[in-house]
C-alpha positions as CSV (number, residue, x, y, z in Angstrom):
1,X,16.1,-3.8,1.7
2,X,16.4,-6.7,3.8
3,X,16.2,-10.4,2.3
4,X,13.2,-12.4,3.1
5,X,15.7,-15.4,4.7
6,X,12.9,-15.8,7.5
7,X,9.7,-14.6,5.4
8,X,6.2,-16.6,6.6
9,X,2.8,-16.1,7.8
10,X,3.0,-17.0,11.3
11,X,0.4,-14.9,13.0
12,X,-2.1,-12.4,11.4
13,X,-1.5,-8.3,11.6
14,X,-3.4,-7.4,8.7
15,X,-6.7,-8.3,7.0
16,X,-4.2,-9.9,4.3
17,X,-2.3,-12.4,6.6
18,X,-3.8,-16.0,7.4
19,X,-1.4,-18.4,8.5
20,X,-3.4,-20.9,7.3
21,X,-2.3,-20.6,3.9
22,X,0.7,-22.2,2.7
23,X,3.4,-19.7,1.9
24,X,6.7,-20.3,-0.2
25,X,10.2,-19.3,1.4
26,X,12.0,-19.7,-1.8
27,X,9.5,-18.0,-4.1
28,X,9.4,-15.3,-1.7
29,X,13.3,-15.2,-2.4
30,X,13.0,-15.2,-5.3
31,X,10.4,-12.4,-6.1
32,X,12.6,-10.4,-4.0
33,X,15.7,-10.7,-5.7
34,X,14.0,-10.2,-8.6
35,X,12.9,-6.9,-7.5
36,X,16.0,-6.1,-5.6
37,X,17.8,-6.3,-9.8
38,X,15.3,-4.2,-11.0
39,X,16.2,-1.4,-8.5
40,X,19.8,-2.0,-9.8
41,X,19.1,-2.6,-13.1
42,X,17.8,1.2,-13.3
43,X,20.9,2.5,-11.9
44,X,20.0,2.9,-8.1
45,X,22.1,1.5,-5.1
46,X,20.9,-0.9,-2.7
47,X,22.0,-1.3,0.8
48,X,20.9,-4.4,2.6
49,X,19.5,-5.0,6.4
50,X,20.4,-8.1,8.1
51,X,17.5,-10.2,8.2
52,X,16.9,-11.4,12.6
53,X,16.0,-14.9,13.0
54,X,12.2,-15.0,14.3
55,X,11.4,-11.8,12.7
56,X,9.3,-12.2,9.2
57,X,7.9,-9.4,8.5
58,X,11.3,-7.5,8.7
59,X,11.7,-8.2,4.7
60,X,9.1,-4.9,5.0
61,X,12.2,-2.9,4.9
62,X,10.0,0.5,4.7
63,X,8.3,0.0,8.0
64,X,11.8,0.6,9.9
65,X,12.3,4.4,9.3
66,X,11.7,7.5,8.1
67,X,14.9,9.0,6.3
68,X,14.8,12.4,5.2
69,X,17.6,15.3,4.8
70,X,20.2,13.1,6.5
71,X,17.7,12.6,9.4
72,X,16.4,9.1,10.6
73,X,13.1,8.5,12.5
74,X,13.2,4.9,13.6
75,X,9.7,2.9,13.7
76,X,8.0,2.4,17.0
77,X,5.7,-0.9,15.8
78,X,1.9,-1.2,17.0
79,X,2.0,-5.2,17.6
80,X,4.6,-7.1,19.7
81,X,5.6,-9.5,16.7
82,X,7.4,-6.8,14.8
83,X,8.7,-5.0,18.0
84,X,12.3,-6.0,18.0
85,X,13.1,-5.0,14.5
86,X,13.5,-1.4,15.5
87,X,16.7,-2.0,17.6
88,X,18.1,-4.1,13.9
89,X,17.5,-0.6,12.6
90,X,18.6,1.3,15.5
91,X,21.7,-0.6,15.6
92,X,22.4,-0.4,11.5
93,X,21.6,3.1,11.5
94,X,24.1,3.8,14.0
95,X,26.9,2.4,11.9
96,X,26.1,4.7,9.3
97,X,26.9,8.5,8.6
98,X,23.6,10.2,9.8
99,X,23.4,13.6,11.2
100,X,20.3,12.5,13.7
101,X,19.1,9.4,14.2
102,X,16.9,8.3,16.7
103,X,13.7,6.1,17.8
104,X,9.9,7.8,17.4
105,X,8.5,8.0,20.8
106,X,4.9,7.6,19.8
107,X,3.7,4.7,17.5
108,X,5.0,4.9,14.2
109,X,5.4,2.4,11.1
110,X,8.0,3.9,9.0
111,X,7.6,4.8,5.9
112,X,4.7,2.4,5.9
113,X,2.8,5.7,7.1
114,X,4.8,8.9,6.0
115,X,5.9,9.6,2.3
116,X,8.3,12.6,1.5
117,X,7.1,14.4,-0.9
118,X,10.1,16.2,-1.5
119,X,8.5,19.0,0.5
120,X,6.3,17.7,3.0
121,X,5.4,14.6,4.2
122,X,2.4,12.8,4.0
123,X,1.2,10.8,7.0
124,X,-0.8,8.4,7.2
125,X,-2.8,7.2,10.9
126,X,-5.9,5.1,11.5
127,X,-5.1,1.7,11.8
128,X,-1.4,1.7,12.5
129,X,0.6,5.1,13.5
130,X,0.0,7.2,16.4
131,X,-1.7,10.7,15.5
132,X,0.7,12.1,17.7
133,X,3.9,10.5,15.5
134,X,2.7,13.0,12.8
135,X,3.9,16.5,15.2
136,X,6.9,14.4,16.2
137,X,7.7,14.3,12.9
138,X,6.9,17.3,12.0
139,X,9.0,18.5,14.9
140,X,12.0,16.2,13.9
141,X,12.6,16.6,10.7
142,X,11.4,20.4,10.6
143,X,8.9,19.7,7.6
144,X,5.5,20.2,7.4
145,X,3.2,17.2,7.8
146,X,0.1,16.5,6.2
147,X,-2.3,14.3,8.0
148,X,-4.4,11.5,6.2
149,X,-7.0,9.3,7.7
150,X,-7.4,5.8,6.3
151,X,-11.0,4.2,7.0
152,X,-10.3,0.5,5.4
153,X,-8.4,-2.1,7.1
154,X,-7.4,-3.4,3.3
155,X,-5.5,-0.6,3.2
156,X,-3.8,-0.2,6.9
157,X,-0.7,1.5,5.7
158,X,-1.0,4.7,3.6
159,X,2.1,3.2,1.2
160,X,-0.7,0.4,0.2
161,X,-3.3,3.3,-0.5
162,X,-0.9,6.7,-2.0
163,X,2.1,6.4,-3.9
164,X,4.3,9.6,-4.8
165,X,5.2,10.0,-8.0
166,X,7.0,12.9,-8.4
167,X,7.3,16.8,-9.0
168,X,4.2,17.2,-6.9
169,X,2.1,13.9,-8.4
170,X,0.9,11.1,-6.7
171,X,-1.8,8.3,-7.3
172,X,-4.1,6.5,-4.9
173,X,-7.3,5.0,-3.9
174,X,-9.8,7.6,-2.7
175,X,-11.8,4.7,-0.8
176,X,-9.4,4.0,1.5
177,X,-9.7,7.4,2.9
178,X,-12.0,9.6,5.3
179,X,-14.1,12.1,3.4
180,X,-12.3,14.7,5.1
181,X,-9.1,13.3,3.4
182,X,-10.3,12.6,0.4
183,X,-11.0,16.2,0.0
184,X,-7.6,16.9,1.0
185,X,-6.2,15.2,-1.7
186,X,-8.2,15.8,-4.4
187,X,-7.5,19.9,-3.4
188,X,-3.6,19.3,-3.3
189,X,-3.2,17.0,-5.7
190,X,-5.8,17.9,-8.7
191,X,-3.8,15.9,-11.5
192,X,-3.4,12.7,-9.3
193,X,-3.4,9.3,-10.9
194,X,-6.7,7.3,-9.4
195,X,-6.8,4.1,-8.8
196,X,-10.3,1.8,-9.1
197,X,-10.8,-1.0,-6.3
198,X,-8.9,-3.8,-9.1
199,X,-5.6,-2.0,-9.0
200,X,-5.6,-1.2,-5.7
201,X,-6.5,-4.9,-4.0
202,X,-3.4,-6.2,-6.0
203,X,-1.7,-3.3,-4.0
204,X,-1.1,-1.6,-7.1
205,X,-0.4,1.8,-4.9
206,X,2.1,0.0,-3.2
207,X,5.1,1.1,-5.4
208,X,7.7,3.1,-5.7
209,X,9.1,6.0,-8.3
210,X,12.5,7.3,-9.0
211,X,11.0,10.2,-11.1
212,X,10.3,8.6,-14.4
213,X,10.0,4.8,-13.6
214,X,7.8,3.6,-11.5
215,X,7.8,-0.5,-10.3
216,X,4.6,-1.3,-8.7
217,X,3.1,-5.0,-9.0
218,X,2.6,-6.3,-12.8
219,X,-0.7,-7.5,-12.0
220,X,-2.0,-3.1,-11.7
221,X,-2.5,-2.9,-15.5
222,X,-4.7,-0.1,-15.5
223,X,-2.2,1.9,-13.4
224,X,0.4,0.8,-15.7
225,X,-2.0,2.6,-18.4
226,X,-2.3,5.5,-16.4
227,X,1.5,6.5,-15.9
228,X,2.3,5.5,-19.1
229,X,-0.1,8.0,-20.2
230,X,1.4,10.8,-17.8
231,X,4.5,10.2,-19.2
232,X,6.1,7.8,-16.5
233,X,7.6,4.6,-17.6
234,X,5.7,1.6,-15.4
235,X,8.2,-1.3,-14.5
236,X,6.1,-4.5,-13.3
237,X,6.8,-7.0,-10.5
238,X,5.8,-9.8,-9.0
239,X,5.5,-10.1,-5.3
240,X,2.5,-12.0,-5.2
241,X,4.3,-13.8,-2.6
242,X,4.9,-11.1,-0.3
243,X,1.1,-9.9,-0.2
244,X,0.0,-12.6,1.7
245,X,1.4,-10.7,4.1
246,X,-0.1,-7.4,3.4
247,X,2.8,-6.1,1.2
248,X,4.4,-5.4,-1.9
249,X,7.0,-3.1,-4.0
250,X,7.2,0.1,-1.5
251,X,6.8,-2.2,1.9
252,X,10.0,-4.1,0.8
253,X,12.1,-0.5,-0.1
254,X,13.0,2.0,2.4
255,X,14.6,5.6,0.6
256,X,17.5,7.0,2.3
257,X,17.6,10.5,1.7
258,X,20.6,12.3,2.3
259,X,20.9,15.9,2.7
């Protein structure tokens, strides 16, 4: 995670940004921290980013990399404002004890566009990663790679559109995808969670599961309905703050999977 010390809405990325409307550093802060106990508070370590002066949207700690078995993709960002925050990651990667780590060569957001499955990983492309990242991925992390196409500029990142749940279960927002997608979805994943349009514009989809608890914003009730019925134990927060930037729960967690 990295803490939102720099967090505004200077310039518009995303159909949710406006830098016309007045954002708050310190509830920003403190929705964050408040999220950041919660991951803590259910027994899970959390390993903090420094945050780079002039860089807001780095608080969107899942953009930076893919992490899987020990392996790290670093993001290559579409737009020039969130450029530099790759080398932050490059760098603090680097420090650590990775077995591969190195920057994507075509256009690639991070975990903001591929979820690990625990088998494969989904990719997302669109609005904001390169078709191309997904065989670089695949190539990288020698996993297969299955590739989803978002139609709605809402829902630019597949993290704000597909959450994974667990043991092969996921939720998300059919909308947001192609037909050809959709399809693809609903054929791999038959017993997936649904969101309607409600759930989803409070980026609902946007959160982030451990196995049995699942935090996602407070303000997705019926998803909170859903997983409690399937058995999952919903944890709300509040980052209202954070989605006038276009994120939420996930954007602000990045998992580092070990071998």
């Amino acid at each position: 995670m990295c803490r939102p010390t720099h967090f505004d809405v200077t310039y518009s990325i995303n159909p949710w940004m406006d830098p016309g409307r007045p954002t708050s550093a310190e509830a920003g802060l403190g929705q964050w921290k408040r999220l950041h106990d919660v991951f803590v508070g259910l027994g899970h370590e959390v390993e903090l980013i420094d945050p780079v002066p002039g860089l807001p949207d780095m608080v969107f700690a899942a953009n930076g990399a893919t992490v899987v078995d020990g392996k790290v993709l670093v993001a290559r960002f579409r737009h020039p404002q969130r450029t530099d925050e790759a080398q932050a990651y490059l760098d603090w990667f680097g420090r650590g004890d990775w077995s591969e780590v190195r920057q994507a060569e075509y256009v690639n957001e991070g975990e903001g566009d591929f979820l690990f499955t625990g088998e494969e990983i989904l990719a997302g492309t669109g609005f904001r990663s390169d078709r191309r990242a997904h065989d670089e991925a695949r190539e990288f992390f020698g996993r297969p790679v299955v590739s989803l196409t978002l139609v709605d500029p809402r829902w630019y990142h597949l993290d704000t559109a597909l959450a994974v749940l667990g043991d092969g279960h996921v939720m998300y927002y059919p909308p947001a995808f192609s037909a050809q997608s959709r399809a693809l979805l609903a054929e791999r994943f038959p017993d997936a969670v649904l969101a309607d349009e409600a759930d989803a514009a409070v980026f609902g989809l946007n959160a982030l599961s451990d196995g049995r608890n699942v935090v996602l914003p407070r303000q997705a009730v019926g998803l909170a309905a859903h997983l409690r019925e399937r058995g999952y134990t919903p944890v709300g927060a509040d980052l209202t703050e954070m989605l006038k930037a276009g994120g939420s729960v996930k954007c602000c967690t990045l998992e580092l999977r070990t071998r």
